[in-house]
MDAnalysis code that builds the backbone (N, CA, C; Angstrom):
import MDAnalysis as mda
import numpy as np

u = mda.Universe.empty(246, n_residues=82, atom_resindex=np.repeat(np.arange(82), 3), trajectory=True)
u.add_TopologyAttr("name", ["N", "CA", "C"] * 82)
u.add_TopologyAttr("resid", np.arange(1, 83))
u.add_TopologyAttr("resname", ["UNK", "UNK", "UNK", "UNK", "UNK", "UNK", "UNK", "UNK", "UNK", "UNK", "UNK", "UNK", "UNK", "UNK", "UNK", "UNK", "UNK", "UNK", "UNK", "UNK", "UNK", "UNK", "UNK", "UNK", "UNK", "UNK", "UNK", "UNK", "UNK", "UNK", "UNK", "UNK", "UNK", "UNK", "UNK", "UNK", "UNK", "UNK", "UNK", "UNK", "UNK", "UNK", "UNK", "UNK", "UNK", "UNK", "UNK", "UNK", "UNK", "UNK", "UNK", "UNK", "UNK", "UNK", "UNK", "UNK", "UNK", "UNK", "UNK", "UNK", "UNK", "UNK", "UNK", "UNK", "UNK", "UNK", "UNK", "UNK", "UNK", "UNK", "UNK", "UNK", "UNK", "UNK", "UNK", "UNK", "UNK", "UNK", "UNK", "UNK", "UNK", "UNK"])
u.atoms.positions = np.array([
    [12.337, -10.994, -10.776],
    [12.146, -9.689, -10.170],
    [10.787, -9.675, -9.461],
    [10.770, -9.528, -8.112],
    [9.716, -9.294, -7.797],
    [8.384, -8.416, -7.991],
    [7.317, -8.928, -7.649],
    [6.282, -6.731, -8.056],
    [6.553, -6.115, -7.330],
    [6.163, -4.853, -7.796],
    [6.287, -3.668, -6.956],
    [5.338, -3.380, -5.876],
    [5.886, -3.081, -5.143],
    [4.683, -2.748, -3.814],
    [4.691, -1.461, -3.221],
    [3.695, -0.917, -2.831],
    [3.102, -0.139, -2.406],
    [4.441, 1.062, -1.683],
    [5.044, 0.249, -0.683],
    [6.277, 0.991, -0.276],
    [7.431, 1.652, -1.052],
    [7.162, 1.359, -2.650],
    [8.575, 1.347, -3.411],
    [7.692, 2.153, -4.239],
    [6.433, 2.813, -4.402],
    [6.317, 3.475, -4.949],
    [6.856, 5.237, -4.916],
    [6.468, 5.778, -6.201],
    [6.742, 6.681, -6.305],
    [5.448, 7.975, -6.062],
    [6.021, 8.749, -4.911],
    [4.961, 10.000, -4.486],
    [4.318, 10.395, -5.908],
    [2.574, 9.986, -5.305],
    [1.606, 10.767, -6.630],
    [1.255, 9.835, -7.496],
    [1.972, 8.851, -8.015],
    [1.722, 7.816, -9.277],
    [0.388, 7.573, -9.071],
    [-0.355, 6.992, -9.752],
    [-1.456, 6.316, -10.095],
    [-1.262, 5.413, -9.805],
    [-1.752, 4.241, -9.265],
    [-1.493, 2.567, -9.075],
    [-2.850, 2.179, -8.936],
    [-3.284, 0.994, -8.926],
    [-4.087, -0.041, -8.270],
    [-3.062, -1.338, -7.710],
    [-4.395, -1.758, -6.934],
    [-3.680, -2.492, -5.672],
    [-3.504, -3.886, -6.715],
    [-2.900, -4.716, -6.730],
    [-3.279, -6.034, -7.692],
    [-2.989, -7.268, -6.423],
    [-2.648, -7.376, -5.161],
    [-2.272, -8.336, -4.827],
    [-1.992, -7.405, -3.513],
    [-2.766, -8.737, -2.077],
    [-2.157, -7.929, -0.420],
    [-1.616, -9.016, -0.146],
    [-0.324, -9.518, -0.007],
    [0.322, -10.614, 0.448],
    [0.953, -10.104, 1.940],
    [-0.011, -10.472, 3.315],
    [1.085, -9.850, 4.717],
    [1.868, -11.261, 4.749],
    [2.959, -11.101, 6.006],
    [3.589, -12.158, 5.863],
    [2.708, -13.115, 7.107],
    [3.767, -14.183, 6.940],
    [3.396, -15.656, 7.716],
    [3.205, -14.525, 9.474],
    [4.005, -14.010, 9.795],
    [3.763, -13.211, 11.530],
    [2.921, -12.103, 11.793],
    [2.257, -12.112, 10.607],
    [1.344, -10.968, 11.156],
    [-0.155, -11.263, 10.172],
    [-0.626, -12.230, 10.290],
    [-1.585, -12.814, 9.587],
    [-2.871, -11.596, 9.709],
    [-3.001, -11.133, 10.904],
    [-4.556, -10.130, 11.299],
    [-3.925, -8.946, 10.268],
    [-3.211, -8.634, 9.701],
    [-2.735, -7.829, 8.541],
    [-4.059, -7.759, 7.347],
    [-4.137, -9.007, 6.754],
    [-4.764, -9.373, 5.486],
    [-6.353, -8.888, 5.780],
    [-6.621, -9.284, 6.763],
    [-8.564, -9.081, 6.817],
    [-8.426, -7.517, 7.803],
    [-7.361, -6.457, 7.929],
    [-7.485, -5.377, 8.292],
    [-7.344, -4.335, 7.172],
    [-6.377, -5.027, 6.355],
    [-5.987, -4.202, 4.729],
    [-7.172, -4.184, 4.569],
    [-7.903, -5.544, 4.037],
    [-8.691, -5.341, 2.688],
    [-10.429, -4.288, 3.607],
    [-10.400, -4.576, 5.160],
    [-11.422, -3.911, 5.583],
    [-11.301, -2.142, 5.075],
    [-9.854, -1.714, 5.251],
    [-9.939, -0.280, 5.382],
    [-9.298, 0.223, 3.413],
    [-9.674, -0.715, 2.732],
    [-9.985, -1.051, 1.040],
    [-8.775, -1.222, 0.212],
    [-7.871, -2.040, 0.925],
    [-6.629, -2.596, -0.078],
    [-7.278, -4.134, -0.424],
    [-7.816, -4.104, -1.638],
    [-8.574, -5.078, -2.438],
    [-8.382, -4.639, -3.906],
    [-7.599, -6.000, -4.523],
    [-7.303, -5.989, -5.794],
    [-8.507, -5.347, -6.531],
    [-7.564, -4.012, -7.658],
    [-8.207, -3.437, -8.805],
    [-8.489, -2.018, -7.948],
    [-8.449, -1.965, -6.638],
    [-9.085, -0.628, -5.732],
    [-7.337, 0.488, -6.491],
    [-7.807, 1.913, -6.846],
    [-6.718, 2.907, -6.943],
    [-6.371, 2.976, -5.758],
    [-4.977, 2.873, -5.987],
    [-4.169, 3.853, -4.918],
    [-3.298, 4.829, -5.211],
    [-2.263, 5.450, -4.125],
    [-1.691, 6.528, -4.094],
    [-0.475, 6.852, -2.884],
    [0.525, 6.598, -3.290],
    [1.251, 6.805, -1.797],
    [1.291, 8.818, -2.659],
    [1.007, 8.882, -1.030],
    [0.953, 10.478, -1.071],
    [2.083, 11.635, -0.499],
    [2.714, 10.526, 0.516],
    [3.755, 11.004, 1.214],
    [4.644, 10.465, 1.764],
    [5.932, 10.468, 1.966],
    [6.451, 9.750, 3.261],
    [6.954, 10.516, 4.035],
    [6.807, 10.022, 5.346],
    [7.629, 10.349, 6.943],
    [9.445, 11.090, 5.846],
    [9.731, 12.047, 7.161],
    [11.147, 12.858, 6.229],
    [12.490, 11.870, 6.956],
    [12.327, 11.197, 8.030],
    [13.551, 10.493, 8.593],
    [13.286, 8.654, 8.358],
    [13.585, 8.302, 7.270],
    [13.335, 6.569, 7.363],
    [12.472, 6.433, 6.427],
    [11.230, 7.253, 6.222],
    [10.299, 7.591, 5.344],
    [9.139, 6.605, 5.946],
    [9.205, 6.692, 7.142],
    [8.145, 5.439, 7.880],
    [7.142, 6.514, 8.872],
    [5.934, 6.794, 8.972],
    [4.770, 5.920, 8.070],
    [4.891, 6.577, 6.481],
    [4.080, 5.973, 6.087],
    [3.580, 6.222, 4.443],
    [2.068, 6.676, 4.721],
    [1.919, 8.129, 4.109],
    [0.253, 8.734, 3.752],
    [0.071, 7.950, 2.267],
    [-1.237, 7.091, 2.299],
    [-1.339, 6.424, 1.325],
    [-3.235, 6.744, 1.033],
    [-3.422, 7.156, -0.116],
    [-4.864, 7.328, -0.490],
    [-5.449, 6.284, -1.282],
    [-6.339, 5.576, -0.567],
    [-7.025, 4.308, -0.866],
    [-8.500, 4.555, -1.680],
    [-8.659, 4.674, -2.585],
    [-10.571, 5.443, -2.824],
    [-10.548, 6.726, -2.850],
    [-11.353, 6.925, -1.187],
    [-11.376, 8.651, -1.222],
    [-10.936, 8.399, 0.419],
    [-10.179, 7.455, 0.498],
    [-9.749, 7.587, 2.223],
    [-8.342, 7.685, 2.075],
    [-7.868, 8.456, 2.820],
    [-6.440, 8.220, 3.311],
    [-6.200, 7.897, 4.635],
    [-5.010, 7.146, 4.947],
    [-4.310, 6.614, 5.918],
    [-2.688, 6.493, 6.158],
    [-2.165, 6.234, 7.277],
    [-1.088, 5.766, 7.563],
    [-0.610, 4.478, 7.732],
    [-0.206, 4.208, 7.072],
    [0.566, 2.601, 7.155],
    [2.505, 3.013, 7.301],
    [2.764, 1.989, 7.808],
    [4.082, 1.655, 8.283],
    [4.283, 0.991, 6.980],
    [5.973, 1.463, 6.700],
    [6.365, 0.609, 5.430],
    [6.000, -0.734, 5.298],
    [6.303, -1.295, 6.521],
    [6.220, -3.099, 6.746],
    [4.339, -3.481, 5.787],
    [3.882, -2.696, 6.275],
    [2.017, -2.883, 5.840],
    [2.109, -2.638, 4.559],
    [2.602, -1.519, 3.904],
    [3.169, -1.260, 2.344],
    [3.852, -1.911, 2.070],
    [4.616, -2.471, 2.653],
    [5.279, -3.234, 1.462],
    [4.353, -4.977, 1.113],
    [3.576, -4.960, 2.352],
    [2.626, -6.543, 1.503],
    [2.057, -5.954, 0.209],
    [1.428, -4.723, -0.286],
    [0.708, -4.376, -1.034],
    [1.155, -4.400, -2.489],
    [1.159, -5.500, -3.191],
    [1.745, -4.723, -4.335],
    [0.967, -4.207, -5.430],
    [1.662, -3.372, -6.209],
    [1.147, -2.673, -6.749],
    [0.937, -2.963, -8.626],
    [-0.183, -1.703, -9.844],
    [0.530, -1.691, -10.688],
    [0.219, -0.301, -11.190],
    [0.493, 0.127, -12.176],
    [0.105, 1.113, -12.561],
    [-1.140, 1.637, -13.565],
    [-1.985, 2.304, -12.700],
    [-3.680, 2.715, -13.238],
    [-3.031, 2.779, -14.529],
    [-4.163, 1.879, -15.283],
    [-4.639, 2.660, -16.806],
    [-5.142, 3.639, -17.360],
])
């Protein structure tokens, strides 16, 4: 079974990030995540999704929030804050 990632979460949960795996075609992914603070152990938060497709995702990183496209959520995986 794979981990859970960021996209498959559930609105509100508690998580930290444990792992940013982008894929092999979009390599400038990895050093843009971890700039705007998807770096293992950082809390997160998907906060919302888009109402048709559920694409982008409002996701709260720290004390920042942003929009990511499922595809960007789903490298992120996740686990659940202690």
């Amino acid at each position: 079974m794979p981990p859970p990632t960021l996209d498959q979460a559930d609105i509100g949960a508690p998580l930290r990030v444990s792992k940013v795996q982008v894929p092999a075609e979009a390599p400038e992914w990895g050093p843009w995540l971890e700039q705007i603070g998807f770096v293992p152990g950082e809390p997160v938060r998907l906060m919302a999704r888009a109402a048709l497709g559920g694409d982008p995702l409002v996701v709260r990183i720290g004390h920042s929030t942003f929009a990511l496209r499922r595809a960007e959520a789903a490298c992120i995986e996740v686990a659940t804050a202690a």
